[in-house]
N, C-alpha and C positions, 0 to 999 in steps of 0.2 A: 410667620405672616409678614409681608412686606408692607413698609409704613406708606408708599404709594405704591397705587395700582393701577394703570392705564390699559382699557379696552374699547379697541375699536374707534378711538379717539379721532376727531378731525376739526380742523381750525375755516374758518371762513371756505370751506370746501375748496382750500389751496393745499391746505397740509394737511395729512391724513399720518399718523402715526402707526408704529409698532406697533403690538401689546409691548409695554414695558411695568416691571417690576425694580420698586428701589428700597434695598434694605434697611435699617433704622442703626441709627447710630456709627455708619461707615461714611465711609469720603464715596460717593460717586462723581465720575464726570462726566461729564456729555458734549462728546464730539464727532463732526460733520459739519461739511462743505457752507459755505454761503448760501439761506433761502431754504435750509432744512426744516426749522421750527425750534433752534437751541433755545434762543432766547424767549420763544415763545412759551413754548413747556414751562420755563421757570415760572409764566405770570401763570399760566394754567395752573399749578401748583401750588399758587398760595393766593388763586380765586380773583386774579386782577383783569384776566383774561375769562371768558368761558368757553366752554367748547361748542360745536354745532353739531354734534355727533359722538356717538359712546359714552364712557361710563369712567370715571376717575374716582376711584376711594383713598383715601386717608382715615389711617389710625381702621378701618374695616368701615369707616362710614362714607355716604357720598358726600365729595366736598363741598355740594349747595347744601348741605341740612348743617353747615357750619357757620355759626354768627360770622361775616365776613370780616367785620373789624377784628372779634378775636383770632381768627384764622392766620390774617396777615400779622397776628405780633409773636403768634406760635410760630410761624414758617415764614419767614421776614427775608426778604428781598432787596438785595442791594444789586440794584442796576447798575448800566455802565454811564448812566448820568447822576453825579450825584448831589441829594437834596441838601445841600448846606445856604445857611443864612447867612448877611453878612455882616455876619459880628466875629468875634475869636473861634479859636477851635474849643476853648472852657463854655462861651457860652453856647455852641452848638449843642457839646454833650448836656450841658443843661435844659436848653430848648427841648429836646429829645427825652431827656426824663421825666419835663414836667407833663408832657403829654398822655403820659402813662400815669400820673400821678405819682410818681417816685421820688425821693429826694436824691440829690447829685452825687454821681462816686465822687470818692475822695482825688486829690491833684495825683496823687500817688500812684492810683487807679487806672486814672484816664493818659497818665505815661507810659504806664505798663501799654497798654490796649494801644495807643500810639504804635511804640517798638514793636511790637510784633507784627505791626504792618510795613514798618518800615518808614512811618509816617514822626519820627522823634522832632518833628517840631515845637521850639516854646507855646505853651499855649495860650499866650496871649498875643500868636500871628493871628492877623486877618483873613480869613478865607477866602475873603473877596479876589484879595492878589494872587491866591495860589494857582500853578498849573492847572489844567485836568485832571491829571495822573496825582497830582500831591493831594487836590482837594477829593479822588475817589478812595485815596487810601484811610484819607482823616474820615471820610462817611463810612467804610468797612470796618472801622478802629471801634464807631461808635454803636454801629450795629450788633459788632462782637460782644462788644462790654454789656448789653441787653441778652446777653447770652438765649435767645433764643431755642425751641426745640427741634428747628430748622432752620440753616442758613442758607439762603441761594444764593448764589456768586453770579456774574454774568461778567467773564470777559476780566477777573480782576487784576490780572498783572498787565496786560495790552500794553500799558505804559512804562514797561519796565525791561531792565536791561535782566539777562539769563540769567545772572547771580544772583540779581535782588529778588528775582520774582520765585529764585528756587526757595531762597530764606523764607519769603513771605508765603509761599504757600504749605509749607514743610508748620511754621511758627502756627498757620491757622489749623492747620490740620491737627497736629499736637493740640493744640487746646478744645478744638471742637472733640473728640474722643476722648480725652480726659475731662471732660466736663458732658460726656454720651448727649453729645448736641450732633444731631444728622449734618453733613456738610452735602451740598451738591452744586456743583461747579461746571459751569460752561468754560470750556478754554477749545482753543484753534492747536493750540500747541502739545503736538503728540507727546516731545519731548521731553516736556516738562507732566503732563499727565502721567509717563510711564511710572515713574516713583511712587506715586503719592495719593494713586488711583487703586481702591478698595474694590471698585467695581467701574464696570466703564459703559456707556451708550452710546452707539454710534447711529447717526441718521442721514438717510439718504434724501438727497432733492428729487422732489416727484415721485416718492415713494410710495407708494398705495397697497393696503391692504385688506382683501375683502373678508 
C-alpha cells in the first residue's frame, strides 16, 4: 500500500493533479516546469494546504481525520523559507525541541545533523547574519535531527553549487532510509534527481485530469 495517495485532486481550480502514488520509506522526487503545483503538493501532504477537489489518504486514512498539529510533526515540511530565530544555531535546535516538549540533543548531535547538510557551522553563529542558503541548510539540519516519519524538502539545494548539493542530498538520503524515514523532495534539477531518485513525479502546467 502507498503511504500517500492522490485522486482526483485539484488546488484553487488552478491545479488539478495526477492520481499519484508515493511509496513509504523511499526517496521520491517531484519534478516539473514552473506553476505545476511542486511545492504545492508538499503543503497538501502534510495538511498546510487543502484541497478543493478529490481525495488524499495517508498511512490508508484521509488526511483531514488527522490531528493536524500531529500530522505536521509526523510529515514535517521544510520549505524554501526558512523559520529560524534570531538567536544561535544551539539555540534554534533548542527553541524547536522545546516545542515538542523534548529536552535538547547533545552539542555532539546537533554537529552531526549540521555536516550532513553541509551546514558545519560553530554553533554559537547567529542566524540572524546567515545567507539564505546557509540559514535553509541549519533549518533542514534541524528538521532531520526530529527525524520525522516524513520529510518534505522543497527546493533544498537551490542554493548550492553541483558538488555540495550532490553530498547533501546523497548524506540526507542515507539517513532518511537508514533510519526508514519517507524522504520527498522537490528539485528543478534533473541532474541531480537522477542518482538519488527511488521514485520520481513529474507534473505538467495546465494539466487536468477528468
Amino acid at each position: 500500500m502507498a503511504l500517500f495517495s492522490l485522486k482526483n485532486v485539484s488546488f484553487k481550480d488552478i491545479i488539478h493533479y495526477p492520481d499519484i502514488e508515493i511509496p513509504e520509506k523511499l526517496a521520491t522526487f517531484i519534478c516539473g516546469e514552473s506553476g505545476s503545483g511542486k511545492s504545492t503538493l508538499l503543503k497538501l501532504l502534510n495538511g498546510v494546504a487543502s484541497p478543493d477537489g478529490g481525495e488524499i489518504l495517508y498511512d490508508g486514512k484521509p488526511i483531514g481525520d488527522y490531528n493536524p498539529v500531529m500530522l505536521r510533526r509526523e510529515v514535517l515540511l521544510c520549505g524554501q523559507s526558512a523559520y529560524l530565530f534570531d538567536g544561535t544555531i544551539e539555540e534554534n535546535f533548542a527553541q524547536y525541541y522545546s516545542y515538542r516538549d523534548l529536552p535538547p540533543i547533545s552539542v555532539e548531535e546537533m554537529q552531526t545533523y549540521l555536516s550532513l547538510c553541509a551546514a558545519a557551522f560553530p554553533l554559537d553563529a547567529p542566524c540572524a547574519t546567515m545567507s539564505g542558503g546557509e540559514r535553509q541548510r541549519v533549518f533542514i539540519a534541524i528538521c532531520l535531527s526530529l527525524r520525522p516519519k516524513v520529510l518534505l524538502l522543497d527546493e533544498p539545494t537551490s542554493a548550492l553549487d553541483d558538488t555540495t548539493a550532490n553530498a547533501v542530498i546523497a548524506n540526507i538520503k542515507s539517513f532518511c532510509l537508514e533510519n526508514e524515514m519517507t524522504l520527498i523532495a522537490v528539485s528543478h534539477n534533473r541532474a541531480l534527481v537522477q542518482p538519488y531518485a527511488d521514485h520520481t513525479i513529474t507534473l505538467m502546467r495546465g494539466e487536468r485530469h477528468e
